[in-house]
C-alpha positions as CSV (number, residue, x, y, z in Angstrom):
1,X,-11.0,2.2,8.3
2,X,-9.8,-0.8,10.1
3,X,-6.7,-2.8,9.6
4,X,-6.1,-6.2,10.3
5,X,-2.9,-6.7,12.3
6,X,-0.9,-9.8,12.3
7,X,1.4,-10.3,15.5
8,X,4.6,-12.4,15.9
9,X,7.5,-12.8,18.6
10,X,10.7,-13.1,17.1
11,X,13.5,-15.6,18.7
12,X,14.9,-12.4,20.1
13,X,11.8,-11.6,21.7
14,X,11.2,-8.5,19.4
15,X,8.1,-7.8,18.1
16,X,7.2,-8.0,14.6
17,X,3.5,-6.8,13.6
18,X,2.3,-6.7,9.8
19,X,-1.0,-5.1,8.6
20,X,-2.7,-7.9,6.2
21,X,-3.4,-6.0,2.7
22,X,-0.9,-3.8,2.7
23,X,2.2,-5.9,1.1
24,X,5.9,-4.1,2.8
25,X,3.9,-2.8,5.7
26,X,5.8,-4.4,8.8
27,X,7.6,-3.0,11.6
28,X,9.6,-4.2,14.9
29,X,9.3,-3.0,18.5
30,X,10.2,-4.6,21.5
31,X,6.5,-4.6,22.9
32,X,3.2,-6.0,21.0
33,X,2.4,-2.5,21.7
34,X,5.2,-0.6,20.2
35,X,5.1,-2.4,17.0
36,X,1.3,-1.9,16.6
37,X,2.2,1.7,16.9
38,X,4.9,1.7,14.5
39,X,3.1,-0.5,11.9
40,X,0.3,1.5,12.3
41,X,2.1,5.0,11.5
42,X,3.9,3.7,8.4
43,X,0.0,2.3,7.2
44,X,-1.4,5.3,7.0
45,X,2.0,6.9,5.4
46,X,1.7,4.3,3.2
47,X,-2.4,5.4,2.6
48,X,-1.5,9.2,2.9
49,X,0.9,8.7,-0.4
50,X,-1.2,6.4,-2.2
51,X,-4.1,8.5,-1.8
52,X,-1.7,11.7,-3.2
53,X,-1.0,9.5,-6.5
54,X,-4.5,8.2,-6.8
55,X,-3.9,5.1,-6.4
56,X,-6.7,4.6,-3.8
57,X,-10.7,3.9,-5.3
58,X,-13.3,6.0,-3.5
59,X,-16.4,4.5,-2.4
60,X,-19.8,6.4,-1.9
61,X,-21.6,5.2,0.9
């Protein structure tokens, strides 16, 4: 699975990343690198729960 992330520098000069498609999913660090690992981790929380309510189509390949 891939996941498109979106990367922004705040005035601060925090780090805000967002993953496209997945509406809420955002998350600060103060690297590019930190917040990729942050929003990353709460994606796949985000998957992981969705997935547990079957909220999430499978697709036979």
């Amino acid at each position: 699975m891939n996941l498109t992330i979106e990367i922004e520098q705040e005035k601060d000069g925090h780090f805000l990343a967002e993953v496209i498609g997945f509406p809420g999913v955002l998350a600060y660090g103060q690297t590019k690198e930190e917040a990729i690992a942050r929003v990353q981790a709460l994606a796949l929380r985000v998957l992981a729960d969705k997935l547990e309510h079957g909220e999430v189509t499978h697709s036979s390949s």
